[in-house]
C-alpha positions in Angstrom: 132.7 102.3 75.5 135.2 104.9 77.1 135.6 106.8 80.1 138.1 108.6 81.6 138.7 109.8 84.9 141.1 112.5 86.1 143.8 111.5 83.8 146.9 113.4 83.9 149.6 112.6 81.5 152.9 114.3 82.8 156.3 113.8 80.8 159.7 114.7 81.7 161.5 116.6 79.1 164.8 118.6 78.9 163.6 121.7 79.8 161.8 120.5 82.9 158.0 118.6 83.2 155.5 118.3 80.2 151.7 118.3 81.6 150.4 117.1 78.9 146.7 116.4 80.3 145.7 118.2 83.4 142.9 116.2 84.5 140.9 114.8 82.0 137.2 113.8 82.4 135.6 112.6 79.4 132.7 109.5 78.6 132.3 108.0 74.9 129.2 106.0 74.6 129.5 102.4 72.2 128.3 103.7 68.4 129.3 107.7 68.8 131.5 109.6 66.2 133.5 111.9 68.6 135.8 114.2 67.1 138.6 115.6 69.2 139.8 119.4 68.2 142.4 121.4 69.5 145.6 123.7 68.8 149.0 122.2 68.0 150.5 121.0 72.0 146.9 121.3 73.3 147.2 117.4 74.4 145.0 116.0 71.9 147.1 113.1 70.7 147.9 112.6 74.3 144.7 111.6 75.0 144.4 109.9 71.6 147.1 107.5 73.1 145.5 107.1 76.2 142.2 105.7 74.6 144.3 103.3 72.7 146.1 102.0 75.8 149.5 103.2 74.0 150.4 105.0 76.9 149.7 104.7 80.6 148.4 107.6 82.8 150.0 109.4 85.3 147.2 109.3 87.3 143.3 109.2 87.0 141.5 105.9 85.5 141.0 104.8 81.9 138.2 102.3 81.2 137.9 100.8 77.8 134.6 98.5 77.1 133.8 98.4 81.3 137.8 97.1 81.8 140.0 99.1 84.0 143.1 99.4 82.0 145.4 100.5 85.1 144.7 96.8 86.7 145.8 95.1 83.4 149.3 94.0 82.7 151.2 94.1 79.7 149.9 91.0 78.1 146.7 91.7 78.8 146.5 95.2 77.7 147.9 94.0 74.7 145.4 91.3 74.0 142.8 94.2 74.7 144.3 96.8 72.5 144.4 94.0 69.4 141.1 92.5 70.0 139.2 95.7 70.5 140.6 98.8 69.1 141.4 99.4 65.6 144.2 102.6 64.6 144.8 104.9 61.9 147.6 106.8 62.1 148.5 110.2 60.1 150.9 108.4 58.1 149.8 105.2 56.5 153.1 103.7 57.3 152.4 100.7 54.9 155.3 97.8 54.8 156.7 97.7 51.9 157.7 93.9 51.6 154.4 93.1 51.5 151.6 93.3 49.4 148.6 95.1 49.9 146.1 92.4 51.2 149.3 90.9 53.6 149.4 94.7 55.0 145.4 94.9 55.7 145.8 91.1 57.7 149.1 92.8 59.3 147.3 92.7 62.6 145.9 89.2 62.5 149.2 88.2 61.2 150.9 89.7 64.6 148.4 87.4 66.6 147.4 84.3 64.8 148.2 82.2 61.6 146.1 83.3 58.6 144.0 80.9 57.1 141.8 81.1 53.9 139.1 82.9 55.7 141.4 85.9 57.1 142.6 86.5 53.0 138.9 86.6 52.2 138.0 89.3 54.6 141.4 91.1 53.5 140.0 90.8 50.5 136.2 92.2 51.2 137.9 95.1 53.1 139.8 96.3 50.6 136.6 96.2 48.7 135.0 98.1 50.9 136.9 100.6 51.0 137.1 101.2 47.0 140.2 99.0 45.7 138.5 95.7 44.7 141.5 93.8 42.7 144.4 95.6 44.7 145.5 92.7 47.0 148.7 91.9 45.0 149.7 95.4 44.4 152.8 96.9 46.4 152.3 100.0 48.7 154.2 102.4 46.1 152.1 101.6 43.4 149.2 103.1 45.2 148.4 107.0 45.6 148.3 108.5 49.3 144.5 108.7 49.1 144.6 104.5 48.0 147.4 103.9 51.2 145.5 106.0 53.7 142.6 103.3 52.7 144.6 100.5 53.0 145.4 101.8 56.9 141.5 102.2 57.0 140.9 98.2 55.4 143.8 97.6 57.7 142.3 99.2 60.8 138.9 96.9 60.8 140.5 93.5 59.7 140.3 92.4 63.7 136.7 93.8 63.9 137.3 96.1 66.5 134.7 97.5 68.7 136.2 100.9 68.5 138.4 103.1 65.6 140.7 105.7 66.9 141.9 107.9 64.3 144.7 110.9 64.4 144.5 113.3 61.9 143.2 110.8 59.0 143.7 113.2 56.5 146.3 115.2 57.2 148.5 115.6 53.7 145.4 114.7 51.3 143.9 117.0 48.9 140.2 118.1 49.6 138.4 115.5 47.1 140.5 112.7 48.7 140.3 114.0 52.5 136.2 113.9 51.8 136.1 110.2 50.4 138.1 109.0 53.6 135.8 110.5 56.3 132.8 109.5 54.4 134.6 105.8 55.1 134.6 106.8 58.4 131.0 108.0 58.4 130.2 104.1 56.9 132.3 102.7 59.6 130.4 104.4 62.5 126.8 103.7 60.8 128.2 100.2 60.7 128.1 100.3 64.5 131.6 100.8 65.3 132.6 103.7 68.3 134.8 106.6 66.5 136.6 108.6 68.2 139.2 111.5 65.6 141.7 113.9 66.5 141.8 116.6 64.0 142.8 120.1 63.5 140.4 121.0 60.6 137.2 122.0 62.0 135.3 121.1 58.5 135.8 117.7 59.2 133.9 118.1 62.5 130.6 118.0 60.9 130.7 114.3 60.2 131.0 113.4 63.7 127.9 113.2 66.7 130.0 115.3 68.7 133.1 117.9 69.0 135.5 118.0 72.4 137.7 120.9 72.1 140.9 120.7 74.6 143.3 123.3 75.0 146.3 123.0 77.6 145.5 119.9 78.4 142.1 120.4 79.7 138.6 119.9 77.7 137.5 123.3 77.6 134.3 122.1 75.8 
């Protein structure tokens, strides 16, 4: 599903360069749960960004389903990214004008018209994910456990092959923070690749396997 090759991320930043990746060599196979650990700065949501195609390497290849992202333009990265790759982000970051259901079909919406079919499977995700009956609701009538699984619902409306998630529950009590990753555990059994960044170790338990970086390198 992923594999990187020597990918070094380097940023320019007031106080001189940034190397946020040193040289990153890493292979995700199609239906694994991965979860990425580190310390704050180690480069973890670097790398997080590079498996979503959100940014570009400085050098070293990143291949994504057998593609060679580097060769792809804009467009077609694009395409890729919403096609392939589902995200949820630390922050819900729910739109408030709309409703619940119209945020879950946000990312058809950005790509298509929705027909009747697209609200149904709004619909059965929310489901899914524990708030039958929600659709109509606005985002701030929900709690932050109920918006980080609209991100979730929101995250699998295009069927993506692959779920990247950054610190999914970051700012959750315990009791919520359990209920999402055992979404996450039903997502992967479901056959979809997982690939987490977190800094809580607990949560390391309910993925296959554990890639600890540090300074930009995968020290194990």
């Amino acid at each position: 599903m992923l594999q990187l090759t020597g990918v070094k991320k380097t940023y320019k930043a007031p106080h001189g360069l940034v190397r946020a990746l040193r040289g990153v060599d890493l292979t995700v196979e199609r239906g694994e749960f991965v979860a990425i650990m580190g310390p704050s700065g180690s480069g973890k949501s670097t790398l997080l960004s590079m498996l979503g195609m959100l940014s570009a390497p400085t050098k070293g290849s990143v291949m994504i389903n057998g593609r060679e992202t580097n060769a792809m333009n804009d467009r077609e990265r694009t395409r890729l990214r919403s096609e392939a790759i589902g995200f949820v982000f630390q922050f819900p970051s729910l739109v408030n004008t709309l409703n619940v259901r119209e945020n879950v079909m946000l990312p058809k919406m950005l790509v298509s018209s929705i027909g009747a079919a697209d609200i149904k499977r709004a619909d059965s995700l929310l489901e899914q994910v524990g708030l039958q009956g929600r659709g109509d609701d606005r985002s701030f009538q929900l709690s932050g456990g109920e918006q980080r699984r609209v991100a979730v619902a929101r995250a699998l409306m295009n069927d993506p092959l692959l779920v990247l998630a950054d610190e999914p529950t970051g700012a959750l009590d315990h009791e919520t923070g359990v209920s999402i990753m055992e979404l996450f555990r039903k997502i992967n059994e479901a056959g979809k690749t997982v690939v987490m960044v977190t800094h809580d170790q607990e949560l390391s338990r309910y993925a296959h396997r554990m890639i600890l970086i540090r300074d930009g390198v995968i020290t194990e």
